[in-house]
C-alpha positions in Angstrom: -6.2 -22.1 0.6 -3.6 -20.7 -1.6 -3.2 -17.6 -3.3 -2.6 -16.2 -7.0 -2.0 -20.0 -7.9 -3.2 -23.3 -6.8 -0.9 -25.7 -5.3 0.5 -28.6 -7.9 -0.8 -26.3 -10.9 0.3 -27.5 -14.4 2.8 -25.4 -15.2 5.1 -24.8 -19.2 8.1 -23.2 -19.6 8.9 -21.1 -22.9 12.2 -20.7 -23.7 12.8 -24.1 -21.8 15.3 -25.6 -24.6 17.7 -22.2 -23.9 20.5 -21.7 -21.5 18.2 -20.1 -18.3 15.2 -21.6 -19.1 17.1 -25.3 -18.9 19.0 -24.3 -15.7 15.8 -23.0 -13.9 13.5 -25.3 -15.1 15.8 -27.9 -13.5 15.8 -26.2 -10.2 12.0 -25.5 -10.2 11.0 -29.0 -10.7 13.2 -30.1 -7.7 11.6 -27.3 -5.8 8.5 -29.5 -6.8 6.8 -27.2 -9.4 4.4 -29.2 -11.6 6.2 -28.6 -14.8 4.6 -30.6 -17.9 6.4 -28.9 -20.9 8.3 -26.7 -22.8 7.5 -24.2 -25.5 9.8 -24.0 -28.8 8.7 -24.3 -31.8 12.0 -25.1 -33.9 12.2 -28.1 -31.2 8.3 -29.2 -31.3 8.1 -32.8 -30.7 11.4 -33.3 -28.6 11.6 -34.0 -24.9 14.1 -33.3 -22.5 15.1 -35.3 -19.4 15.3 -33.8 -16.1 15.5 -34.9 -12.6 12.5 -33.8 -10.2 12.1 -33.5 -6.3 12.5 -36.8 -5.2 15.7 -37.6 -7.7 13.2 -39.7 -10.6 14.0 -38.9 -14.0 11.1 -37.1 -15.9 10.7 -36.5 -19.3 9.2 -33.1 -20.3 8.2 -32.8 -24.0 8.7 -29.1 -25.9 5.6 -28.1 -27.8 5.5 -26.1 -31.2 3.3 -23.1 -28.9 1.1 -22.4 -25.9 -2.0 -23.5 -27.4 -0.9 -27.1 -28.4 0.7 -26.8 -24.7 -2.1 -26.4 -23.2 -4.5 -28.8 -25.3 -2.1 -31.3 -24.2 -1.5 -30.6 -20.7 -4.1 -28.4 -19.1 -1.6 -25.8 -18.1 -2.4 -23.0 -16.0 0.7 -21.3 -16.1 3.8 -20.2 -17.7 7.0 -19.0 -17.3 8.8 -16.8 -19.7 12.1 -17.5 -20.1 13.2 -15.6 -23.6 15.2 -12.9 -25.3 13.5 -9.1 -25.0 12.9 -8.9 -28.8 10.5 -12.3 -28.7 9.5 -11.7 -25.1 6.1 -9.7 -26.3 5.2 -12.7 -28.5 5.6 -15.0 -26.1 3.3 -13.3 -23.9 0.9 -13.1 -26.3 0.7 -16.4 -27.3 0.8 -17.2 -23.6 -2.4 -15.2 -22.9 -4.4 -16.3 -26.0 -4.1 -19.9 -25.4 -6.1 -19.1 -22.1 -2.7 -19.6 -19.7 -4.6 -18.1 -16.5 -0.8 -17.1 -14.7 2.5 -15.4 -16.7 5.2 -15.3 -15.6 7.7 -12.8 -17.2 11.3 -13.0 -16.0 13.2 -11.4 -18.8 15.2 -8.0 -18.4 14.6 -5.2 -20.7 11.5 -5.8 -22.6 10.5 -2.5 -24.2 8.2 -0.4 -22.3 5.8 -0.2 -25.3 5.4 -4.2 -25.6 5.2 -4.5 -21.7 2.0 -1.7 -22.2 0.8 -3.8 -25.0 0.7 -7.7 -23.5 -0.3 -5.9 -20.2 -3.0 -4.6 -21.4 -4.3 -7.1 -23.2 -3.7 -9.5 -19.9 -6.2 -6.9 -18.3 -8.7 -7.8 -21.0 -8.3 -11.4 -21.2 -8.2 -11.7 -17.2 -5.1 -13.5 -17.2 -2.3 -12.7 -14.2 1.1 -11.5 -15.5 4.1 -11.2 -13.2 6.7 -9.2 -13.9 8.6 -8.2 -16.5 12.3 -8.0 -15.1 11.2 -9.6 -11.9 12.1 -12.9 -10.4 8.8 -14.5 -10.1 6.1 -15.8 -7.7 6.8 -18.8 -5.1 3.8 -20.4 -3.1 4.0 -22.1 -0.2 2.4 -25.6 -0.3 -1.1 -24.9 1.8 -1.0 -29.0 2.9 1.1 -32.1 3.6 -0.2 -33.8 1.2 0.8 -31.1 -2.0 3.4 -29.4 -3.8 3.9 -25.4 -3.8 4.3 -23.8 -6.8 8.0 -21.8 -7.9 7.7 -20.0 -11.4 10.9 -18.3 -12.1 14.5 -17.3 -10.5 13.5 -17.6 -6.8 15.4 -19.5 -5.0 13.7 -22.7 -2.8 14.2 -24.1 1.0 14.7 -20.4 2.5 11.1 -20.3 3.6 8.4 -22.7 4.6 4.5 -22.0 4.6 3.5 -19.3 7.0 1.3 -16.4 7.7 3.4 -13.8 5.9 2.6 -12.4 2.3 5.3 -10.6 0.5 5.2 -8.4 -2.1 8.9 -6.9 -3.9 10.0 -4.7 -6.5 13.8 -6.0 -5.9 14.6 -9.9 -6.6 17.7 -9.4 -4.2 15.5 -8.2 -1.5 13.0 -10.4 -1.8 15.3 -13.0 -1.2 17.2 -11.3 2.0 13.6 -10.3 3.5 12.6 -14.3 3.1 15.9 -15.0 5.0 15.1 -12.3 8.1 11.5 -13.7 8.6 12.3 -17.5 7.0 11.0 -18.5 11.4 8.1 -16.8 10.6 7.0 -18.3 7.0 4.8 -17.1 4.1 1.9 -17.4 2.0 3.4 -16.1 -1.1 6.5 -14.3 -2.5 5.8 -12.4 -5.7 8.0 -10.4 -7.0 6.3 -7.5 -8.6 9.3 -6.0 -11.0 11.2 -3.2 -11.1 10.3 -2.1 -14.9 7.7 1.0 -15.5 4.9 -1.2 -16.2 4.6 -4.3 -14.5 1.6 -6.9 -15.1 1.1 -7.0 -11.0 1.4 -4.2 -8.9 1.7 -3.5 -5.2 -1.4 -2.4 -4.9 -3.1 -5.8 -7.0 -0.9 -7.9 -4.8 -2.1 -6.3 -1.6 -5.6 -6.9 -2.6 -4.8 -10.5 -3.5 -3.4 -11.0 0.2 -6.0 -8.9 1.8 -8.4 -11.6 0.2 -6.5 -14.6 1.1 -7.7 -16.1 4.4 -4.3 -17.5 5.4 -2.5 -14.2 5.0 -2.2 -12.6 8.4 0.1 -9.6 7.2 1.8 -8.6 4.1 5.9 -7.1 4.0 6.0 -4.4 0.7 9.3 -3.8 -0.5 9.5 -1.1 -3.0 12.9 1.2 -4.3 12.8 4.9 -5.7 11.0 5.3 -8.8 7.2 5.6 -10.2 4.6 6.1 -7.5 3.4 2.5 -7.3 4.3 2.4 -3.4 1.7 5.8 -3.0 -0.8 4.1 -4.7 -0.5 0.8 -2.3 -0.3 3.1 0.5 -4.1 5.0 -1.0 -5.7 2.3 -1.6 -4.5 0.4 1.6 -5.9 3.3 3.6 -9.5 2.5 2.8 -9.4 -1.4 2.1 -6.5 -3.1 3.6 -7.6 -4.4 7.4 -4.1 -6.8 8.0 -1.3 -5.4 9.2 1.7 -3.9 6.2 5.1 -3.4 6.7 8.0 -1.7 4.4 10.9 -1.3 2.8 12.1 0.9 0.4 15.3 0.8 -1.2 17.2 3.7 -2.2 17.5 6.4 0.7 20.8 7.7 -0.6 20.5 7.4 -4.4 20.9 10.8 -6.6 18.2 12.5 -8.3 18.6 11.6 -12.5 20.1 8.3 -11.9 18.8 5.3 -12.8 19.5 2.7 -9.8 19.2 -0.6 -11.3 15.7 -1.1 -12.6 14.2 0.5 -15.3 11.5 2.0 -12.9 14.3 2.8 -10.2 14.9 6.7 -11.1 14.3 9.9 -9.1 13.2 12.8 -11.7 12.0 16.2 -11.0 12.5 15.2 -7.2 9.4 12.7 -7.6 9.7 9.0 -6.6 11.8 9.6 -3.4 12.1 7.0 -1.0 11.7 9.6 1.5 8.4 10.5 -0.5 7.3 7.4 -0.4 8.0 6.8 3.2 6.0 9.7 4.4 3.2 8.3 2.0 3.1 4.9 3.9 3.3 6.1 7.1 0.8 8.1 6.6 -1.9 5.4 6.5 -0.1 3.5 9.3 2.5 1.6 7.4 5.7 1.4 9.1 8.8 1.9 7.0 12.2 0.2 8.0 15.1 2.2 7.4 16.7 -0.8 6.6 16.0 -4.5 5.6 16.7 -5.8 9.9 14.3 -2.9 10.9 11.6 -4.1 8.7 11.6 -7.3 9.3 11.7 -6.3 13.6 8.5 -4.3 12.3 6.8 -7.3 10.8 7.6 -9.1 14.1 5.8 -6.5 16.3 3.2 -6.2 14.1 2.3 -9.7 14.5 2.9 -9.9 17.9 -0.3 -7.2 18.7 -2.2 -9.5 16.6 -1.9 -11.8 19.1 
């Protein structure tokens, strides 16, 4: 079984014809994703040729939008791979054609069009990722198929496995793959580090908590918001596999924003310390740093036996 995507989904890029979206469409279909076009509509009825995992050429045509993307290819998701001032578009057009996973990798997207396509995800039941995150990996759940990498993550540190993770931080998600890469995951999704994000810790716990071949989930969150208290509540009364965390940001000064959008300590709210003392309270064990979590996640599953 997989989770939050099926393995060898049909997968569009828009923004592939630009600068990122070329270079990581390039490395996702090595990594095997299922990609089966592009989205521009200056370029509409072009293709571009690019080599896929096992070195054959391919030829991925650009469409003029979703819709005629999807009429064409049966695409179930996207990745967004365009400037902030078009990135709300994009979504939208993403979510209206019926695109069932989004993918939103671009940095500073206002907070008022992130609130907008968002929302309007939540009425449509479509899946965004992100914004400003670097975007959702699944682990093939067979021989026989193909995982799934939509966005910047990078592919070979991990191989399927019984972790789940879920990140606010593309760098840490990447190092926490890397400490537990013997162990092996379900799913990496990186959640975003932007006020409002289209999947949130809590949504992904609840994703893994459902997911039969998810024996534990690592949460990495940073200072900011209160998304990691709202995790920890609602894993208090529903989560029943094992979570371990992270958060980033210990040491950072109250008033300054740490890197993310979302990664700023005000009015002595957001703390990591906070946040901490929220997870722990409902059993969660905190690392103190990135090597202690991941010797938590490794005890954990050890007294599962």
């Amino acid at each position: 079984m997989t989770v939050f995507i099926e393995d060898d989904a049909p997968v569009i890029v828009q923004g592939m014809t630009g600068h990122q979206g070329m270079t990581h469409t390039a490395r996702m279909l090595k990594a095997g994703t299922n990609i089966v076009g592009g989205v521009n509509p200056r370029k509409a009825g072009t293709s571009i040729i690019f080599e896929n995992a096992t070195g054959a050429d391919v030829d991925i045509p650009v469409f003029a939008d979703c819709a005629e993307a999807k009429a064409a290819t049966g695409a179930k998701a996207s990745v967004v791979f365009v400037p902030p001032r078009f990135a709300k578009d994009a979504v939208v057009e993403a979510v209206e054609a019926g695109i069932e996973v989004v993918v939103v990798i671009t940095e500073g997207i206002p907070v008022a069009d992130s609130a907008y396509f968002v929302e309007l995800a939540l009425q449509r039941g479509v899946r965004i990722v992100g914004p400003n995150c670097p975007g959702l990996m699944t682990l093939p759940s067979s021989e026989e198929t193909h995982g799934v990498n939509l966005g910047i993550i990078p592919d070979g540190i991990v191989a399927r496995g019984p972790l789940g993770l879920v990140s606010k931080s593309g760098t840490l998600t990447y190092q926490l793959m890397g400490e537990l890469s013997d162990i092996g995951f379900t799913a990496c999704l990186g959640a975003g580090g932007d006020p409002i994000v289209g999947t949130t810790l809590q949504e992904a716990l609840e994703a893994f908590e459902a997911d039969p071949d998810t024996k534990a989930v690592m949460m990495i969150g940073e200072i900011g918001g209160s998304a990691e208290q709202d995790a920890a509540n609602w894993a208090s009364e529903h989560m029943t596999k094992p979570v371990v965390a992270y958060i980033a940001g210990f040491t950072a000064p109250e008033g300054k924003q740490m890197g993310h959008a979302g990664a700023i300590v005000s009015g002595g709210k957001g703390t990591a310390q906070d946040k901490q003392e929220a997870l722990e309270a409902v059993g969660i064990r905190v690392g103190r740093t990135p090597s202690q979590a991941a010797q938590y996640m490794r005890e954990a599953l050890a007294a599962l036996g």
